[in-house]
Wavefront OBJ file of the C-alpha trace (Angstrom):
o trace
v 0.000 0.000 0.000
v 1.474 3.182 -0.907
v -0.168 5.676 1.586
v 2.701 8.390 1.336
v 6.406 8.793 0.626
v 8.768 11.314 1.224
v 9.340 14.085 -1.508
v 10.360 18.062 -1.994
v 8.059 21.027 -1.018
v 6.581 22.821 -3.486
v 7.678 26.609 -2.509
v 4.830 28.844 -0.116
v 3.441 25.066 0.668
v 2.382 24.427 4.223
v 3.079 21.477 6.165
v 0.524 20.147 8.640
v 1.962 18.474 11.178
v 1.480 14.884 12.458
v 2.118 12.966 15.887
v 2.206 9.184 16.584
v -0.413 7.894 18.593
v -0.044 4.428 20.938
v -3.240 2.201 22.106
v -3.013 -1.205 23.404
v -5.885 -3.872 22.425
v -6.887 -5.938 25.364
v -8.261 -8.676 25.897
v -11.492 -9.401 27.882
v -9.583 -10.781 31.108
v -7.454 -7.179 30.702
v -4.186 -8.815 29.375
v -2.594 -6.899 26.978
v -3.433 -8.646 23.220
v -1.501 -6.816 21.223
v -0.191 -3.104 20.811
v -0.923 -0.285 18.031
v 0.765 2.368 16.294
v -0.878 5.082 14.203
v 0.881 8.180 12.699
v -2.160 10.396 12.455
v -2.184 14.000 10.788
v -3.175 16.947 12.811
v -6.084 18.083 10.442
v -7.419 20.554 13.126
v -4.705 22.658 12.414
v -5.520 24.045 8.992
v -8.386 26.586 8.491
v -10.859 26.661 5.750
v -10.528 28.714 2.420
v -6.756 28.989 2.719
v -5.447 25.637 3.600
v -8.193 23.784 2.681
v -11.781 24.315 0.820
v -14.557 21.475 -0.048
v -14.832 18.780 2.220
v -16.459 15.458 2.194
v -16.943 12.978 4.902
v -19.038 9.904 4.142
v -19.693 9.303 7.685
v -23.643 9.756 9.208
v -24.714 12.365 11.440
v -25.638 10.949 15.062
v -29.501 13.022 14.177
v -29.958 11.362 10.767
v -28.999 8.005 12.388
v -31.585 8.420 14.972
v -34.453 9.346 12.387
v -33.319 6.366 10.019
v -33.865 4.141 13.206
v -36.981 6.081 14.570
v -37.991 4.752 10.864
v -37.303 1.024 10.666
v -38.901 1.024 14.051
v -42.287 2.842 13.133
v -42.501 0.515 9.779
v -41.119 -2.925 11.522
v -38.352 -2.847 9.033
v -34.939 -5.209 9.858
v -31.431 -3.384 9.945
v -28.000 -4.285 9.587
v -24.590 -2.552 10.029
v -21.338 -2.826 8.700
v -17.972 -0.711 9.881
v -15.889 -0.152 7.574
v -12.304 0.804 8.741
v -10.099 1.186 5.303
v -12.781 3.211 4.009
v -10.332 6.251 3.909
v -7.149 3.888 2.954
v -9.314 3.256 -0.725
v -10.404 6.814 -0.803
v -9.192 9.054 -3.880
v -7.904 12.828 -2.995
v -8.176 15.567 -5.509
v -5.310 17.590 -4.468
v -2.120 16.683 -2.331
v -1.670 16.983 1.541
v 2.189 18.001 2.464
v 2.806 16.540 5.985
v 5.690 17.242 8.066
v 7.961 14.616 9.321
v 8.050 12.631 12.148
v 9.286 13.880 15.239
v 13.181 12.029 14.981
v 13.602 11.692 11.352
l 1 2 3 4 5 6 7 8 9 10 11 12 13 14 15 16 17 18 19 20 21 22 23 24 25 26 27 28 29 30 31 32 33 34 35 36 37 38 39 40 41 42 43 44 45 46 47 48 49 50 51 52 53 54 55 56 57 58 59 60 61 62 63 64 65 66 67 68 69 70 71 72 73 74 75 76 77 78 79 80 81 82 83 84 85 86 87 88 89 90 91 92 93 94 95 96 97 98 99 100 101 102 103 104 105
């Protein structure tokens, strides 16, 4: 998978920075199963209509989830749910995102 890669930046580009974040998975007794490593961007940093413009998100709103279940209920209707957690690995981007570094390399 080729998520990102190292490269020059373009001149008056800004960098957003990123920081690594460390959970643990455990498992039901409490014992540690296995540990996790995620280099996440700090997207809150940037401000809209100068580092950034349209957004997209194709996640449901807490309210609209509550009406489409209000719904089913009122009309005896069967649900299901899926989560799907690569859904922004496949994603395509329009434009490119310059991210700093690393803290140590």
């Amino acid at each position: 998978i080729r998520i990102w890669e190292v490269g020059e930046r373009p001149y008056g580009c800004k960098l957003i920075e990123c920081k690594w974040v460390f959970k643990k998975k455990l498992m039901p007794d409490g014992t540690i199963e296995r540990y996790k490593a995620m280099l996440m961007i700090k997207g809150y940093s940037q401000k809209k209509g100068k580092d950034f413009f349209n957004t997209y998100s194709p996640i449901a709103r807490l309210t609209i989830v509550g009406v489409l279940l209000s719904l089913a209920a009122s009309h005896d209707l069967l649900l299901h749910q899926i989560d799907a957690k690569i859904t922004f690995l496949n994603g395509e981007l329009d434009e490119k995102i310059y991210m700093d570094q690393p803290a140590g390399h």
